[in-house]
C-alpha positions in Angstrom: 60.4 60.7 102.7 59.0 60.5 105.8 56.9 62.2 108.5 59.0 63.5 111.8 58.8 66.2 114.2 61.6 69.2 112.6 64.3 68.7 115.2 65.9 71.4 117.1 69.5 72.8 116.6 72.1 70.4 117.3 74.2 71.3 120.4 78.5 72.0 119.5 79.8 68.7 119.9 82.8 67.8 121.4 86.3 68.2 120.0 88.1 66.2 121.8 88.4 62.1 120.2 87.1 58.9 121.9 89.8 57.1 123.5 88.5 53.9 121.8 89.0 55.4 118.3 91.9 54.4 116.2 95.4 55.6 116.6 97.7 54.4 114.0 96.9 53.0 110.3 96.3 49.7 111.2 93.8 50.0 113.7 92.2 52.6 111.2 91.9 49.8 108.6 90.8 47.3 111.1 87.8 50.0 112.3 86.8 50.0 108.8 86.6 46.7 108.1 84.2 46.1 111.2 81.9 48.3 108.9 79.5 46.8 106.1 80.0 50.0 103.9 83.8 49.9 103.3 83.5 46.0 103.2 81.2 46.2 99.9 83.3 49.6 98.1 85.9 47.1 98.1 84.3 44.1 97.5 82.9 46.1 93.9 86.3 47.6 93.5 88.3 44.4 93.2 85.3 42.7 91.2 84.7 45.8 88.7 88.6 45.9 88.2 89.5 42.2 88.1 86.4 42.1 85.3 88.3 45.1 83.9 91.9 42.9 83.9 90.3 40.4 82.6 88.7 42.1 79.1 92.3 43.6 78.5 92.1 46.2 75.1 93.5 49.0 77.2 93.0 52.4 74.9 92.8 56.1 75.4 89.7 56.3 77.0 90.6 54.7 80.0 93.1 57.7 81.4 90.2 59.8 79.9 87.4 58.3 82.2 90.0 58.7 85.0 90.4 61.8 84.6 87.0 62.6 84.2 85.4 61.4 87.3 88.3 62.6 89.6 87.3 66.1 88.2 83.3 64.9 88.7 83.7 63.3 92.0 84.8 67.0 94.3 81.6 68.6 93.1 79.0 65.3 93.5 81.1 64.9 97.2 80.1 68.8 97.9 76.9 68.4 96.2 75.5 65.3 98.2 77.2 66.9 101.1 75.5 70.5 101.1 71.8 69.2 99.6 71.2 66.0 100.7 72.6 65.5 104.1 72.3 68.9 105.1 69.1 69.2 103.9 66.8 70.8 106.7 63.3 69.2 106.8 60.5 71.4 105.7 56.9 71.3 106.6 54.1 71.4 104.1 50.5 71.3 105.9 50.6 68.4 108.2 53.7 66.8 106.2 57.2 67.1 107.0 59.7 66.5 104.5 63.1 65.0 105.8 65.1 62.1 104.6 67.0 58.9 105.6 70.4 60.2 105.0 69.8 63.6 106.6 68.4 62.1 109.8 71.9 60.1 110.1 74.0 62.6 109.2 72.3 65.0 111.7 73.2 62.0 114.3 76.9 62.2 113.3 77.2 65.8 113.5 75.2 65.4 117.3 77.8 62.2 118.4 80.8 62.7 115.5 83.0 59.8 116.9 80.2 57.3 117.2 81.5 55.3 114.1 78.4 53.8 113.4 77.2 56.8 111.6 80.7 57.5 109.8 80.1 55.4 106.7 77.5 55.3 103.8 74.1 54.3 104.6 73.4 50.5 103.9 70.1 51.9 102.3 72.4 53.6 99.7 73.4 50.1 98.4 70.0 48.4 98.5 69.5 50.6 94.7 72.8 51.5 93.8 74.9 48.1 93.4 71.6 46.8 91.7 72.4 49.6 89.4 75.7 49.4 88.7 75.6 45.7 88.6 72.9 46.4 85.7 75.2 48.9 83.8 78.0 46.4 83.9 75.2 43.4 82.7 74.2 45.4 79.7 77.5 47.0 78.8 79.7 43.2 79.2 81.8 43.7 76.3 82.8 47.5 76.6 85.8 47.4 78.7 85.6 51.4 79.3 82.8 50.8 80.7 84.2 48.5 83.4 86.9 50.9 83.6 84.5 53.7 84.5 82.5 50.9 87.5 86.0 50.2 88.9 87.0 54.2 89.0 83.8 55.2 90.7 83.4 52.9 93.8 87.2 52.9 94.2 86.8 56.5 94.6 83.8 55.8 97.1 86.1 54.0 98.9 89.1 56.7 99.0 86.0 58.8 100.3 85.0 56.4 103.0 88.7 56.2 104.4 89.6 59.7 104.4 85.8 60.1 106.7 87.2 57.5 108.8 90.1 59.0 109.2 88.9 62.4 110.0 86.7 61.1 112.6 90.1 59.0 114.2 92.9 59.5 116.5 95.2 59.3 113.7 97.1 62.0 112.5 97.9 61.6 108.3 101.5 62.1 107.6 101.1 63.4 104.2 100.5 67.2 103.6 97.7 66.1 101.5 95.6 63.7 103.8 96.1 66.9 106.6 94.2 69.2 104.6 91.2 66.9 104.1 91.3 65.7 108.1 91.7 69.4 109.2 89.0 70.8 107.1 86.5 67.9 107.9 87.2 68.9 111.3 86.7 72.4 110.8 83.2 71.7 109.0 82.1 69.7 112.4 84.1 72.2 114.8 84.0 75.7 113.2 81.0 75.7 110.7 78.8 73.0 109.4 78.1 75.7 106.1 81.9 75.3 105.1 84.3 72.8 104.4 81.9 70.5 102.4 84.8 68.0 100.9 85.8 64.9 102.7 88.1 63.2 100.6 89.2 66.6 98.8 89.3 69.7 99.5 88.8 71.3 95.2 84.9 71.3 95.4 85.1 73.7 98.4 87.9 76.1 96.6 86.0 76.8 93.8 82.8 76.9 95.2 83.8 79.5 97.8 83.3 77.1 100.8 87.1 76.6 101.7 87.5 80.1 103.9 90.8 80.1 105.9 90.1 78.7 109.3 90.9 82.3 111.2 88.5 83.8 109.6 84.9 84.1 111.0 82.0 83.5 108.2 
């Protein structure tokens, strides 16, 4: 929390890409790289799961915590999404109310190919890897456990490319990567209200925020 002066409406930004950004899937992966955020999702991913390898004792509750987050992850994407970086600030007294990650997100809407405000916050990581690090400490000899570590940052990471993406020259092949790019363009373009998902589009059908992109909200 901190005290700033409530900024004004953003202006509509620009539709058209930098010429700098990314045009193919290499240079998208090399982008990403160049950025702290992806660089530690998959520094934990291969540690989490190479731990995970490692303990063996594979069972039935390891498809079952796969399944489970997948289902968990659209609506803590569309949550985080519409509260917290959306969040307006809000004046109490002499206090305004606003927050780190709203602030930067609000920057990204204002300059959307400026990669340097694509990613998650390095701020993000100063409590959350201390965190998970912690779960993993405590829980050493519950493999599902490692399972579930492994499943959630690789996830953060599937999240991280398909913003990247969006916010690139590249065009995804695949029918489903198209969805997720055109809506997170449509959320910048068309309507900051809709289109909450980044890296799937379910949150935002059943939550009513996936209208189709003719029709005026």
């Amino acid at each position: 929390m901190t005290t700033v002066a409530t900024p004004s409406a953003p202006p509509r930004a620009n539709l058209s890409a930098s010429p700098d950004a990314p045009s193919t899937l290499g240079g998208l992966a090399r982008t990403m790289l160049t950025r702290n955020s992806p660089r530690i999702l998959i520094l934990l991913t291969l540690g989490f799961g190479g731990c995970r390898l490692a303990m063996g004792g594979w069972s039935w509750v390891d498809p079952l915590i796969v399944v489970a987050f997948a289902a968990w992850w659209p609506f803590q994407e569309w949550l985080i999404h519409t509260y917290l970086l959306h969040f307006k600030p809000r004046t109490i007294g002499r206090w305004t109310i606003d927050f780190a990650q709203s602030r930067k997100h609000r920057r990204h809407h204002l300059a959307p190919w400026d990669f340097s405000d694509v990613s998650i916050p390095l701020h993000t990581y100063a409590y959350a890897v201390p965190i998970l690090v912690l779960v993993g400490y405590l829980n050493w000899d519950v493999p599902a456990v490692f399972t579930a570590l492994t499943v959630y940052v690789a996830l953060g990471m599937h999240y991280e490319w398909c913003h990247f993406m969006a916010h690139s020259n590249y065009v995804p092949k695949s029918r489903l990567y198209k969805t997720v790019w055109k809506n997170h363009r449509l959320h910048h373009f068309k309507n900051e209200t809709q289109w909450m998902g980044v890296s799937t589009r379910l949150g935002d059908v059943i939550l009513g925020t996936c209208p189709a992109p003719t029709r005026r909200r």
